[in-house]
Steps between C-alpha positions, in 0.01 A plus 500: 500500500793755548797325782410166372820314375483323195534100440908422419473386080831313601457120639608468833891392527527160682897570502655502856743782596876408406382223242666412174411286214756375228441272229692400149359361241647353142322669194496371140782414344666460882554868590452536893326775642346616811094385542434676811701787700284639802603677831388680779672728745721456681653271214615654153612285207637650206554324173702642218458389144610128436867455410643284207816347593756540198706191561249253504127646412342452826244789620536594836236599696623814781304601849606698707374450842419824756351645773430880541712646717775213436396280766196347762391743776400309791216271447548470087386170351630454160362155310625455147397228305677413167392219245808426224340292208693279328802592301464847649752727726513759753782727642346643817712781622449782789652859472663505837508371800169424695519658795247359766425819766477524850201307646314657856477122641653171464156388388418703250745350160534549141497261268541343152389205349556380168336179314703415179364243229741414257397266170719245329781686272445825671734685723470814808847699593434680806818707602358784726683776759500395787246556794619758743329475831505825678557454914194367677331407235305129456498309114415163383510361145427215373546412145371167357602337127315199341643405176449251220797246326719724299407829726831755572513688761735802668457646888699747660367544880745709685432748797755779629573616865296841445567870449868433568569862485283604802735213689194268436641151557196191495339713728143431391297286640423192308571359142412211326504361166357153354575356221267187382581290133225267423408287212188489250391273249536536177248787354377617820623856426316532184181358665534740818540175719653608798571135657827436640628167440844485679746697727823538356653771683447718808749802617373682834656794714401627759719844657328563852699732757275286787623139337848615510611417839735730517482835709631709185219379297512409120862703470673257756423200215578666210856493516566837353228408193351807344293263272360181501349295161373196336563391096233242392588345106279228330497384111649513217491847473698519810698223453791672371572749772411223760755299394771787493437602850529127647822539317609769607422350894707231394793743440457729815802521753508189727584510886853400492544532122829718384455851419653558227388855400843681677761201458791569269456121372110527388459312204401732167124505466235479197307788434208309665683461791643856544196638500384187794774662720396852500108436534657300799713783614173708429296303712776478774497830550142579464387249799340286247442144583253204276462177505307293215324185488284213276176480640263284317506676132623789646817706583435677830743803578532663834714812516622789747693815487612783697296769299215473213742607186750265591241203474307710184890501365561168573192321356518733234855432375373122490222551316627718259845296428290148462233671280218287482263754639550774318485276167151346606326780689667836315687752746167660698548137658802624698426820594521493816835399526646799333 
């Protein structure tokens, strides 16, 4: 009969909107490669051909991680769920910022969650913009890590004040961002067991303009932040440039501590320590403040600044000058911070 649609030849799709599969795998003779790449709107991932490091012979495995229209409208749900087996690694990079729009009601939020396996010898660097919540607008994200022995791993989690040049300032709604690093037993990645053995780490914030208890809102506690993040390192991978920012804590200005960087007597300094003073004199006069700490395994870095380049500049310039990055994970791994 005539008007009568036809049967679909195409199985049904079980996917849910805004969901995202990764997975690596390690082909004969050990050459890592992606098993399984799937996505549905409003989430994009892009993945460029696999890069060969020069220096050292690793291949590098490159996503980039989108949304159409560059960011959540209200009510968005993005889940992403990425499986690293061993010996494997993943830069995960955005384009821009992700800008999280205006929502009608409080109750109505966007969201992303993201479930991270990583297997023994394999590593994840995720350096992406940061989120840019637009004024009355709601987000959560949540983003959970279980690793095996000998796992590396790299998180940048930082969120700005908003469209800064419509005189936006924290004026959305609510933020918040969790951060959850758990332990596996040995294998469980390559066996898809998703038990968690052990908390080792848990970072949560939580920007609310009705928890602030101040009359201004979220721009009375700020103290003249324009952006706000969190730096998560773990393994040997990592190792390197975790050391060299505790060190670099170590050497930051002291309350009390001479200044010596407009005294006629300052003693002559290394190169090493001619380039400490201006990053300091950089961060001085970018608002930039960070403190670092040892947590279980971990080096944990908390960081501010007046406006987004000056923190992109700042982490940036560390990065860069240690190197460790860039040598394991190629450039794409930093491109945020250029």
């Amino acid at each position: 009969m005539t008007g009568l649609l036809k049967p679909s030849p195409f199985a049904t799709s079980s996917s849910r909107a805004g969901q995202g599969i990764i997975r690596t795998t390690l082909l004969p003779p050990g050459t890592p490669s992606l098993s399984t790449l799937t996505y549905t709107y409003p989430l994009k991932l892009i993945a460029p051909s696999p890069t060969s490091l020069p220096q050292n012979g690793h291949t590098i495995l490159l996503i980039f991680l989108l949304t159409y229209g560059g960011g959540l409208v209200a009510g968005d749900a993005i889940d992403l769920s990425i499986t690293l087996a061993a010996f494997t690694r993943l830069a995960l990079v955005t384009q821009g910022s992700t800008k999280i729009f205006k929502t009608p009601n409080r109750s109505t939020t966007s969201r992303q969650t993201l479930d991270v396996r990583i297997g023994n010898g394999a590593g994840l660097c995720y350096l992406p913009d940061p989120t840019q919540p637009f004024a009355e607008s709601c987000y959560e994200q949540k983003q959970v890590f279980t690793i095996e022995d000998g796992a590396s791993l790299c998180v940048l989690d930082w969120v700005s004040e908003g469209r800064s040049a419509r005189g936006e300032k924290w004026d959305f709604w609510r933020w918040s961002g969790k951060n959850e690093i758990w332990t596996a037993p040995p294998g469980a990645v390559e066996h898809g067991v998703s038990s968690k053995q052990r908390l080792l780490l848990r970072d949560n914030v939580i920007l609310d303009d009705k928890q602030s208890g101040l009359a201004q809102g979220l721009d009375g506690r700020m103290d003249g932040l324009g952006v706000f993040g969190t730096l998560i390192l773990h393994g040997a991978l990592f190792e390197n440039i975790g050391k060299h920012l505790m060190d670099e804590f170590m050497q930051l200005p002291r309350i009390g501590g001479r200044d010596w960087s407009s005294s006629a007597d300052a003693p002559k300094l290394s190169t090493k320590e001619d380039k400490r003073a201006m990053r300091h004199r950089a961060e001085k006069d970018d608002g930039l403040l960070w403190t670092a700490a040892s947590v279980r395994g971990f080096v944990l870095v908390k960081f501010g600044a007046r406006e987004v380049e000056g923190a992109r500049r700042w982490l940036g310039d560390i990065l860069r000058e240690e190197g460790s990055v860039q040598q394991e994970f190629g450039d794409g791994a930093l491109l945020c911070l250029r």
